[in-house]
C-alpha positions as CSV (number, residue, x, y, z in Angstrom):
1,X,-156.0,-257.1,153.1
2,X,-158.9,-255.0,152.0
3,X,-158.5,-251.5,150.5
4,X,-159.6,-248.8,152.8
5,X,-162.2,-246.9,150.4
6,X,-162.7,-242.7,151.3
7,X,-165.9,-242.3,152.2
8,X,-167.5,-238.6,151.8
9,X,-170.7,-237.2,152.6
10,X,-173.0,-235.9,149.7
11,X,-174.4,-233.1,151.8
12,X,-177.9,-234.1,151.2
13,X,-178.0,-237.3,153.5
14,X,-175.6,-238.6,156.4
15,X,-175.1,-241.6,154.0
16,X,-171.5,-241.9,153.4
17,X,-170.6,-243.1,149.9
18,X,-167.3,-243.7,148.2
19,X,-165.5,-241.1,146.8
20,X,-166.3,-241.1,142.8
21,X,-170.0,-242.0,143.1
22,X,-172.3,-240.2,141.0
23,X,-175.7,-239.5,141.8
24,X,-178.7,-238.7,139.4
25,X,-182.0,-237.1,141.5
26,X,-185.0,-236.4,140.1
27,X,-186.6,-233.0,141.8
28,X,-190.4,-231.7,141.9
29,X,-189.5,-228.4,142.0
30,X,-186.8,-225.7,141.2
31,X,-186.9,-224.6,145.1
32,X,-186.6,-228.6,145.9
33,X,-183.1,-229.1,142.8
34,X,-181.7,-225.9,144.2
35,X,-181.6,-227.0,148.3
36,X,-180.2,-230.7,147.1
37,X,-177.5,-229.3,145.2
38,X,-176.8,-226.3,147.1
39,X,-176.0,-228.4,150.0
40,X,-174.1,-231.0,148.0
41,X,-171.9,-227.8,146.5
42,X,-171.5,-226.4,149.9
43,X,-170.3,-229.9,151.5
44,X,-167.7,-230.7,148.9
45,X,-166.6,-227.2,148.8
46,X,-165.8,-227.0,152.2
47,X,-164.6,-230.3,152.7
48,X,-161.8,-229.6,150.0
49,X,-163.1,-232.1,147.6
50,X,-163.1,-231.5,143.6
51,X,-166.7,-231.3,143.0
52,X,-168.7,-231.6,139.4
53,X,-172.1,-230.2,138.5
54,X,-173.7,-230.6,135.1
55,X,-177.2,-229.5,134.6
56,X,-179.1,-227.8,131.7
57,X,-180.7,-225.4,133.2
58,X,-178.3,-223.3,134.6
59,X,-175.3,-221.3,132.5
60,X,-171.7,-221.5,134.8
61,X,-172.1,-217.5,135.2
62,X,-175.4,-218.6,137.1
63,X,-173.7,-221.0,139.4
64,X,-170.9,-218.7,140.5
65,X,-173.4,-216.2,140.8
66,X,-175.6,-219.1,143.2
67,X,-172.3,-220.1,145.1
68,X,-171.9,-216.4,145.7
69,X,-175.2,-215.4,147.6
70,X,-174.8,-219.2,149.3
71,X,-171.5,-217.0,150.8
72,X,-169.3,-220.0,149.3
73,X,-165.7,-218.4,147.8
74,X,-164.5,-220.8,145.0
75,X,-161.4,-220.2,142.8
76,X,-161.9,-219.6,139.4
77,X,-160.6,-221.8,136.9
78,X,-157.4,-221.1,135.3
79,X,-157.9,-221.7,131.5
């Protein structure tokens, strides 16, 4: 008997891919990073799904800000 495997979306293709994978992209521009991610944030957001994003360029303040105007609520962490 096979293991059933949860599939999610990334938000930036229809691919589906198991839950854990991690994905490294390389962007052109910081319009072009910002649309990838933004729509990776906003799918595992909404779908309920713990989502990580680590990047240099951007301090957490930033991000919250980002999520913000992308009208995406997220709970703060509890520390």
């Amino acid at each position: 008997m096979k293991n059933a495997q949860n599939l999610t979306e990334m938000g930036f293709t229809e691919d589906k891919h198991p839950a854990g994978t991690h994905m490294c992209l390389i962007y052109s521009s910081e319009k072009e990073r910002r649309r990838v991610i933004e729509r990776f944030l906003r799918s595992g957001i909404l779908g309920r799904e713990k989502v990580s994003y680590f990047a240099d360029v951007m301090t957490p303040e930033e991000v919250c800000d980002w999520l913000y105007d992308m009208d995406i609520d997220i709970p703060l962490a509890s520390g």
